[in-house]
C-alpha positions in Angstrom: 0.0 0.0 0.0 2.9 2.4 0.8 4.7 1.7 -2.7 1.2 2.3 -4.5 0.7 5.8 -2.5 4.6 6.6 -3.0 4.1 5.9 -7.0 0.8 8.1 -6.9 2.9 10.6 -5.2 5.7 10.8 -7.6 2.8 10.9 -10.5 1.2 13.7 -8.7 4.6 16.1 -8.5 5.7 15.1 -11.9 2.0 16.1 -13.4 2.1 19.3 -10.9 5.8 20.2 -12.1 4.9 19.9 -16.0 1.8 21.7 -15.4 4.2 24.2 -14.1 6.5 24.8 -16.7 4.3 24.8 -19.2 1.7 27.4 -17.5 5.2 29.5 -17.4 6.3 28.8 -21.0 3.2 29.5 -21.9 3.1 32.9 -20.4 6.8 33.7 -21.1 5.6 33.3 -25.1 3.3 36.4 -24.3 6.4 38.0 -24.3 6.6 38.6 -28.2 2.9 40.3 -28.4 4.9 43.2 -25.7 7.7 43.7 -27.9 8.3 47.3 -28.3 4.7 48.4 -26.8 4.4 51.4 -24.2 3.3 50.4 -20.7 -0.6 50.1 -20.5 0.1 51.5 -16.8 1.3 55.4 -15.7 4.9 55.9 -15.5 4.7 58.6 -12.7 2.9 61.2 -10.6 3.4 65.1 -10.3 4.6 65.5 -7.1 5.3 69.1 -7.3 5.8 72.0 -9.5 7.9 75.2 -9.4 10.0 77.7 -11.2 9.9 76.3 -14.4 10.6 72.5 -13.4 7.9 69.4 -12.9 9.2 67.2 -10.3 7.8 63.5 -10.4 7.5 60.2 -8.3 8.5 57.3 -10.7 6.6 54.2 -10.5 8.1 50.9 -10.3 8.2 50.3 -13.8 8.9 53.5 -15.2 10.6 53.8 -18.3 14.7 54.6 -17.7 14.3 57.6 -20.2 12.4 59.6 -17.4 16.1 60.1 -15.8 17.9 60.6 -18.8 18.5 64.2 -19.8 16.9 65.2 -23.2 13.8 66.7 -24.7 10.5 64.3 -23.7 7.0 64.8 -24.1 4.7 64.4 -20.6 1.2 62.7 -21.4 -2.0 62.5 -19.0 -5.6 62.3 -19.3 -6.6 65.7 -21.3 -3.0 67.3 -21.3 0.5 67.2 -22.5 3.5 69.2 -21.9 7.2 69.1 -23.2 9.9 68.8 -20.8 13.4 69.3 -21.1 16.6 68.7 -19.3 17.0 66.7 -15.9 17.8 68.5 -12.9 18.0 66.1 -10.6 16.9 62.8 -9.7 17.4 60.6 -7.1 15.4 58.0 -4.7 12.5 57.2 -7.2 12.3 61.0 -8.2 13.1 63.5 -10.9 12.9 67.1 -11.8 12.8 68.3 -15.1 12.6 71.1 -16.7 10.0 73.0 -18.8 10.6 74.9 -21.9 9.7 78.7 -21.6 5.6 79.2 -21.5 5.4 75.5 -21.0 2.0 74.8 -18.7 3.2 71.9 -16.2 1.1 69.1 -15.6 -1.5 69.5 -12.3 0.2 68.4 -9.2 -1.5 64.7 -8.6 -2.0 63.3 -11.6 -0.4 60.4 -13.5 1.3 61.0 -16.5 3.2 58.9 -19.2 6.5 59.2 -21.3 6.0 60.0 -24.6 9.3 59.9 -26.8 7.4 61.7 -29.9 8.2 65.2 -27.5 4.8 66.7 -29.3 1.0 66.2 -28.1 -0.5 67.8 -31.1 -1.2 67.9 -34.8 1.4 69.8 -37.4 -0.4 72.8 -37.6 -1.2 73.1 -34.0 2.8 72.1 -32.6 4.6 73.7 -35.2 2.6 75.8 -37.8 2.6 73.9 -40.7 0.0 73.2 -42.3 -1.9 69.7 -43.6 -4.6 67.9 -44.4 -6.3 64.7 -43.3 -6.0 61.9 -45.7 -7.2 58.7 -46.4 -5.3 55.5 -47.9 -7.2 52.5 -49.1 -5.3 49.8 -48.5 -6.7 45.9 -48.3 -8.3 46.4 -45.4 -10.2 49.9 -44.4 -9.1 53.1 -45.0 -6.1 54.2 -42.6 -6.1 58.1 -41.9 -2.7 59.8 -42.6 -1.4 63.5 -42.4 -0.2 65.2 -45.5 2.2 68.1 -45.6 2.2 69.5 -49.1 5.3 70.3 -50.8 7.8 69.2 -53.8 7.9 66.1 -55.8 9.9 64.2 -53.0 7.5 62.9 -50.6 8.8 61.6 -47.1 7.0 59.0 -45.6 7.1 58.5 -42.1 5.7 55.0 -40.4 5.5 54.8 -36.9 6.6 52.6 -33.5 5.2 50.0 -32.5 3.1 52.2 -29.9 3.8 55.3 -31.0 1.6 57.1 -33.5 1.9 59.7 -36.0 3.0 62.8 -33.8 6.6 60.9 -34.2 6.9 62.5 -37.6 7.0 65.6 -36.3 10.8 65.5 -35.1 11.5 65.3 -38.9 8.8 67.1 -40.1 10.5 71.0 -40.5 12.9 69.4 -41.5 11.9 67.7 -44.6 9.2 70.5 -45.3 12.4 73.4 -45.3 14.2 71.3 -48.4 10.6 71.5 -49.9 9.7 68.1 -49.6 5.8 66.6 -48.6 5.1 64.7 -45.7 2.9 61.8 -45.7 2.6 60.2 -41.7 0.6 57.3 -42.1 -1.3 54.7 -39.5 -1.5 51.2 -40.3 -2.9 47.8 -39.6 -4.1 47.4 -35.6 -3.4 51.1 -34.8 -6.6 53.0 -32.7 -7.1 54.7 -35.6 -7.4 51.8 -38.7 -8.4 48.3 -39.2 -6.9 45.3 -37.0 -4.4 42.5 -39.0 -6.9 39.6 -40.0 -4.9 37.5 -37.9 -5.3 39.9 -34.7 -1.7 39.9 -34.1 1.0 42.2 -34.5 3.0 41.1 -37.6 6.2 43.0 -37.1 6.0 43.9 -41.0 5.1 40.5 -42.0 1.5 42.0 -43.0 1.7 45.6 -42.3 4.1 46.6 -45.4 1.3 46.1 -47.2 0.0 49.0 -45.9 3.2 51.1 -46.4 2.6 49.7 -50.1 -0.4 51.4 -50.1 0.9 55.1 -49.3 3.7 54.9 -51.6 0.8 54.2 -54.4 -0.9 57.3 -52.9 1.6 59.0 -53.3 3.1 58.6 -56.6 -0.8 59.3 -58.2 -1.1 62.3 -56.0 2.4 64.3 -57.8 5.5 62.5 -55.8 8.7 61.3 -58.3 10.0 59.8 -55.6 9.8 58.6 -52.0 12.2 58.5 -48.9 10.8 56.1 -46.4 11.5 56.9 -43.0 10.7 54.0 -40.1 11.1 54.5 -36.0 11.5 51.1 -34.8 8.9 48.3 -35.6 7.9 51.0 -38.4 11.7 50.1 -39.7 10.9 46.8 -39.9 8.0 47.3 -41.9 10.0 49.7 -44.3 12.4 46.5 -44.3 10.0 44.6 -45.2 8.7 46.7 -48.0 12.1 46.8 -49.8 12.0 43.4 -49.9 8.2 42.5 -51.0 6.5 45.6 -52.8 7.1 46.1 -56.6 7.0 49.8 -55.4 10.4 49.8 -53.4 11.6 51.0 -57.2 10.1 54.4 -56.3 11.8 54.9 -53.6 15.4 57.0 -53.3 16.8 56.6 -49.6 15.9 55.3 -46.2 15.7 56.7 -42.7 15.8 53.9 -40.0 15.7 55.1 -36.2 16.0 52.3 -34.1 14.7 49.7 -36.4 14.2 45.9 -34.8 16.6 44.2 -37.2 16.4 40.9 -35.8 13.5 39.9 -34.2 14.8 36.8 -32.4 17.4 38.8 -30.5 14.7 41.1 -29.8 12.6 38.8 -28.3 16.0 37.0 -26.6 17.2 40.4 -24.9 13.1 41.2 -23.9 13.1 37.4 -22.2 17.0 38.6 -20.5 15.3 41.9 -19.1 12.8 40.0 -17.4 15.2 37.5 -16.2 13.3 34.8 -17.6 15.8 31.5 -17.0 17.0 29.9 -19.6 14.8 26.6 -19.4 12.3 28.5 -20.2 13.3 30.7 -22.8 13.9 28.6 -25.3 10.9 26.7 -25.4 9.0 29.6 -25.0 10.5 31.0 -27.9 9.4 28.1 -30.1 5.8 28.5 -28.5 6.0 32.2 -29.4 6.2 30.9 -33.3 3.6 29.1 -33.3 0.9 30.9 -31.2 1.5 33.7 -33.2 2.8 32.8 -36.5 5.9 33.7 -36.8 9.0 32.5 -38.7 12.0 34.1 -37.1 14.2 33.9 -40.1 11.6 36.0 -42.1 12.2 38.5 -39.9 16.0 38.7 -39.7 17.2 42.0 -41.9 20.9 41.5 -41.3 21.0 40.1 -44.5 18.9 42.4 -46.3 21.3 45.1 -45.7 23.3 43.5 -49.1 20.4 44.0 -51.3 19.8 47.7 -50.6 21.4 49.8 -53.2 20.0 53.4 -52.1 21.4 55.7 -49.5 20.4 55.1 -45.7 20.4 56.6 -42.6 20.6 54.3 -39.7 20.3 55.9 -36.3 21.1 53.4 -33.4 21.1 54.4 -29.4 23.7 52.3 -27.3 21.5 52.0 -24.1 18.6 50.6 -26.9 16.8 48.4 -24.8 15.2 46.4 -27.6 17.5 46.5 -30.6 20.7 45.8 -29.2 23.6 48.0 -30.9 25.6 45.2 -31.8 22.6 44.4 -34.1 23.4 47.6 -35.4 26.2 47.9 -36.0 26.3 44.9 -37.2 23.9 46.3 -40.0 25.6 49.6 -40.7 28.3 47.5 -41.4 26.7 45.4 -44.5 24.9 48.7 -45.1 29.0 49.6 -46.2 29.1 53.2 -48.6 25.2 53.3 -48.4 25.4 53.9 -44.6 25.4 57.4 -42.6 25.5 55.8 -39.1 24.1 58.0 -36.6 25.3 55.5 -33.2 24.1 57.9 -30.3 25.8 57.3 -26.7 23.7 56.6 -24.0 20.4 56.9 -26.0 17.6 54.4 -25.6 14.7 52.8 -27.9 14.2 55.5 -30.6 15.8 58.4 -27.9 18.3 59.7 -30.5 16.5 62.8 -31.2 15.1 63.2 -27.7 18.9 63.2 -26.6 20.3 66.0 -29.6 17.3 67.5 -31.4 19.8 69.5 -33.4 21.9 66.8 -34.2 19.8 64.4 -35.2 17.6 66.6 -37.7 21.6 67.7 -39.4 21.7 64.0 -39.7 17.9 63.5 -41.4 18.3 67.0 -43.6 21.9 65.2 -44.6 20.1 61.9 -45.8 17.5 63.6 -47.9 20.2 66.0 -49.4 22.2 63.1 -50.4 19.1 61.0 -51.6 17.6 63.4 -54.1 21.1 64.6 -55.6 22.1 60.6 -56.0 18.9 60.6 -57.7 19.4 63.0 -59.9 22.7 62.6 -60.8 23.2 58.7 -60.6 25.9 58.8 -58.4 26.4 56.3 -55.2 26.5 57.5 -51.7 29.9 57.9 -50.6 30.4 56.4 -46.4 30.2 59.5 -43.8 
């Protein structure tokens, strides 16, 4: 009778331990759908307000940028507000400073990061004016913003999380060498139709959506396009190059913080959360098939090879979700194509937030360099 209850008893915590790892594997695999998405949950509260400066109490899981000096943007519930440099942080708080005429936020209420650094529309933020658009695609109709301007239209696709007030770190930039704007949403954003699958496709599915607003585009005056991508919207423009029949319209590429390998994405996500090993793995392989996804299709290291117009590749070396060995590893296939903007101590798609001036030299330098290849033939020497 004691063997029988001993054997039961073994049964029992091998069944209990299997159930265990593979409720854990299971919920490590959820991992992927979080890639690259903002917290659902505040960052941090005003504590307190004065000359000038908002001082805040970080949450647990606030985002690392909140300490770093640079230009941010401050979200909450009916407001926004720009703030500027750090000056001073220490046991789970930090001042910051607002630019001249800035309204803080109201002392008490929760607000979020917002890398984008502007809470409203062109026109509104920076005086230039637009239109509302809309691009069919195969789905619904996605909304867009166009700036009018030359026969070189810019095209700006967003984060992963972000949203079209991204564009507007580029935007005078690209409208003062006389070129139109398009900012586009796509496929499971707010604003436009969710991915048949319900997923997040990391470009798998979404460039056909960026293939869509080149057409509109080139039928509404543009002779050619400069695709520029922020993260996940890199990999989409990636992933465009290499599927759409339109990538032939298109002169140069901007990529700011692009997720060039999604495996090591998803390997450095699973390291952050100190997820052991044991698990990983398997969880990796559950990952591809609960959401369909071939890993392999969605490594651009080697894609670098195949693109033969100039690019821009800006690359932060505290990126928390494209590690900079990625790339660099990129900039260096990229070879004479590249300008590589590597930015010290900048996070996920932080480049601009850390040197505004720098990094619009660096965009304004790019689209120079595209439209007089273009016109003249010639290749893009290395800088």
């Amino acid at each position: 009778m004691r063997v029988v209850l001993v054997r039961w008893a073994l049964v029992a915590i091998i069944v209990g331990g299997l159930a265990y790892y593979s409720a854990n594997v299971w919920r490590y695999s959820e991992v992927i759908a979080d890639v690259g998405l903002v917290s659902s949950s505040a960052d941090a509260v005003v504590e307190s307000t004065a000359s000038g400066t908002v001082t805040l109490a970080l949450h647990d899981d606030a985002p690392r940028a909140l300490t770093r000096d640079g230009t941010f943007g401050l979200r909450w519930d009916g407001g926004y507000a720009q703030v500027g440099s750090v000056v001073s942080a220490s046991g789970g708080t930090v001042t910051r400073r607002l630019p001249p005429g800035e309204e803080p936020p109201p002392i008490g209420v929760e607000v979020d990061l917002d890398r984008a650094g502007y809470g409203a529309d062109p026109r509104q933020a920076l005086g230039i004016p637009f239109r509302e658009v809309t691009i069919r695609t195969d789905l619904e109709p996605f909304p867009a913003w166009q700036v009018p301007g030359g026969p070189t239209w810019v095209i700006y696709v967003h984060d992963l999380g972000g949203s079209r007030h991204g564009s507007l770190r580029m935007m005078p930039t690209a409208v003062e060498l006389g070129h139109s704007v398009l900012a586009i949403t796509y496929r499971n954003d707010p604003e436009a139709a969710p991915d048949p699958s319900g997923n997040t496709r990391y470009g798998v599915t979404e460039w056909r959506d960026l293939h869509a607003a080149v057409g509109f585009a080139t039928q509404n005056g543009a002779d050619d396009v400069i695709l520029f991508g922020d993260g996940v919207g890199g990999s989409i423009v990636l992933e465009f190059m290499q599927q759409s029949g339109r990538a032939i319209d298109v002169v140069g590429l901007i990529l700011d913080s692009p997720i060039l390998n999604l495996s090591v994405t998803f390997d450095q996500a699973l390291e952050e959360r100190e997820v052991p090993q044991m698990y990983a793995t398997v969880a990796k392989q559950i990952a591809a098939i609960r959401y369909d996804i071939r890993w392999s299709e969605l490594d651009h290291l080697d894609d670098a090879a195949e693109l033969d117009v100039p690019v821009l590749l800006v690359a932060g070396t505290a990126d928390e979700l494209t590690p900079i060995e990625t790339s660099d590893a990129f900039a260096g296939a990229l070879g004479e194509n590249v300008i590589y903007h590597r930015v010290l101590g900048a996070g996920h798609t932080e480049a601009w937030n850390v040197d505004p001036g720098l990094y619009e030299a660096r965009v304004a330098a790019l689209l120079q360099r595209a439209t007089t290849d273009q016109a003249s033939g010639d290749v893009l020497s290395s800088s």
